[in-house]
Phi, psi and omega in degrees: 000133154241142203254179201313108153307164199282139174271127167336303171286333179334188160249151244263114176300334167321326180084064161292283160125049188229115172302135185317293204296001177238348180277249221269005214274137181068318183245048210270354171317316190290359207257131173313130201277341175278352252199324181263199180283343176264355156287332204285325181286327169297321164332294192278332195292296164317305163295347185273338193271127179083005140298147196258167181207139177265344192206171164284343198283287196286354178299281185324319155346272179331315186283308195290337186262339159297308153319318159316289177285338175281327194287331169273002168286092188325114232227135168306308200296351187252013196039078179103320199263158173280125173321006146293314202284331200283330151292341142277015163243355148310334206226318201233059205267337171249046192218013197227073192271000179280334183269302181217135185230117164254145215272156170272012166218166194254100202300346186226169166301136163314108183270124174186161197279313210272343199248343157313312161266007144299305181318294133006294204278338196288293200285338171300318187302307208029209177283351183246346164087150188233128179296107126004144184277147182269059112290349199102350191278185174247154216279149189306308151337288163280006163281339197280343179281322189295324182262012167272007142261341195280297183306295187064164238286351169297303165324283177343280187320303220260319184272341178226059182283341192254000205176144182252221197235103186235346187202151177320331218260325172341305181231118218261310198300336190281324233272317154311317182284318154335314180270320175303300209284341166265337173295007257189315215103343215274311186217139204207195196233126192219150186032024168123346209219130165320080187256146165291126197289174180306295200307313160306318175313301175309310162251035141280331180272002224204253183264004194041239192257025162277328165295322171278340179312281191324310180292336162312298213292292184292342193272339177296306172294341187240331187287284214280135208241075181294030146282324176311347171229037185225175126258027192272107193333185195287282175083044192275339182297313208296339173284290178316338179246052170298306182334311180275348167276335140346264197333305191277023155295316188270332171258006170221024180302331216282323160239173197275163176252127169289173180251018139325294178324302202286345177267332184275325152334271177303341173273325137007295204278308175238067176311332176305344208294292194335313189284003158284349202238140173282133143334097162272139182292347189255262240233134166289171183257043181235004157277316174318309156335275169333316208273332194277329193305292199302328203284287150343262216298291207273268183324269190292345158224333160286319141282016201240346173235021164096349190299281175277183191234071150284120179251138150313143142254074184161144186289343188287096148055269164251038135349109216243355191236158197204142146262175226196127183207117135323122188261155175273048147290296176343285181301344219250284139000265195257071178302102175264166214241332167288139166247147153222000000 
């Protein structure tokens, strides 16, 4: 017997919790020395030195039950969790209930901006369904209604000072929920006209929008291309780890945070993001990082679904600094399973 090389998808021996073929596979120069394979092998080399092994059956044993335990072994940088757990919730986040259980329905309605406006967009569709622009869009009218209640009317002014709401992409949040909801099911285009589906009909009559939050929420996270409301490179680990920007949400939420904390956290956790980005004359890249992190993360879905309270802290226009408080949808949302 021999033993078994690492498979691309396996997880990553470094304890990333990230698969080898996107982690340390090629590129293990970039990888933190405490942190790659070859810390990991030197590791295992130290357990190993001055044991007798009667066969490879046991040697192999020996590598599995070691290997075992480093992977179940809490790592600071992951605030707690083991490289075991950060690969399922990077791979597996909604298959991994020993970690976390999000529930299909919500003990209460959801207060979140996305689901404000769904509501908006539900009750326009009603029952006869709402005609599309012929582009396809949705009609200028309602966008423009939608957003002086979403705003009301000073935001409305301060928000559309450079430019008014002439087309669904105009008012973007609307424009994402409209996209999330068809990604979702929820809602689709039928003889010409924006109709609400059989099933969204059904738990609207039924358990209502505490039952569509969850199905918004996962179509957003596994569907929905949170680049699209950016220009900012791709960049997809920041999206695959909504899950782990949860966790410190749910474990450090509770006061406000800058949102530093939270960039930082996550760049801690996963320093390869850096080796993805080219050198820029403007921004190094791990300010590139940052500000796509905040922008993504903070901003467009935990606030954007109610998890949290980004606040600017400043009145100014383009304001770049923000503090971060957990709401309680946040708990509600996303039940983890963990102590700290």
């Amino acid at each position: 017997m021999t033993i078994r090389a690492i498979g691309r998808n396996d997880p990553c021996p470094c304890g990333s919790g990230i698969k080898y073929k996107k982690c340390c596979l090629g590129k293990q120069e970039s990888i933190p020395s405490d942190r790659g394979a070859d810390a990991v092998s030197a590791d295992l080399r130290r357990a190993i030195e001055g044991m007798q092994f009667g066969s490879l059956d046991e040697v192999q044993a020996f590598v599995g039950r070691h290997t075992l335990q480093r992977n179940r072994k809490p790592l600071d940088e992951f605030h707690g969790l083991s490289a075991e757990q950060m690969h399922c919730m990077l791979n597996l986040p909604f298959a991994s209930p020993d970690l976390v259980h999000f529930p299909e329905v919500l003990d209460e309605r959801p207060a979140a901006p996305i689901m404000s406006l769904f509501a908006m967009l539900s009750d326009a569709i009603g029952d006869k369904g709402l005609k599309p622009t012929a582009k396809g869009n949705l009609p200028q009218k309602f966008c423009r209604e939608a957003a002086l209640a979403y705003w009301d009317e000073d935001q409305y002014r301060e928000n559309t000072r450079f430019g008014g709401i002439n087309r669904e992409e105009d008012f973007l949040d609307l424009h994402i929920t409209r996209l999330t909801a068809e990604l979702a099911g929820l809602i689709r285009k039928y003889k010409g006209r924006f109709i609400l589906s059989r099933d969204c009909r059904a738990v609207l009559n039924g358990q209502g929008l505490a039952a569509l939050y969850p199905r918004l929420f996962r179509a957003y996270v596994e569907q929905f291309n949170w680049g699209y409301w950016d220009r900012y490179p791709e960049l997809r680990l920041i999206q695959t780890a909504f899950l782990f920007t949860l966790y410190l949400l749910t474990r450090y939420g509770d006061t406000w945070q800058p949102h530093e904390f939270y960039e930082n956290g996550f760049l801690s956790a996963f320093p390869m993001v850096l080796d993805e980005l080219p050198h820029d004359q403007v921004f190094t890249p791990e300010e590139e990082v940052r500000n796509c992190y905040t922008w993504r993360t903070l901003i467009h879905f935990a606030g954007f679904f109610g998890l949290a309270n980004v606040e600017p802290v400043s009145a100014k226009r383009f304001c770049r600094e923000y503090r971060v408080k957990g709401l309680p949808l946040l708990r509600d949302a996303a039940q983890f399973r963990l102590s700290w």
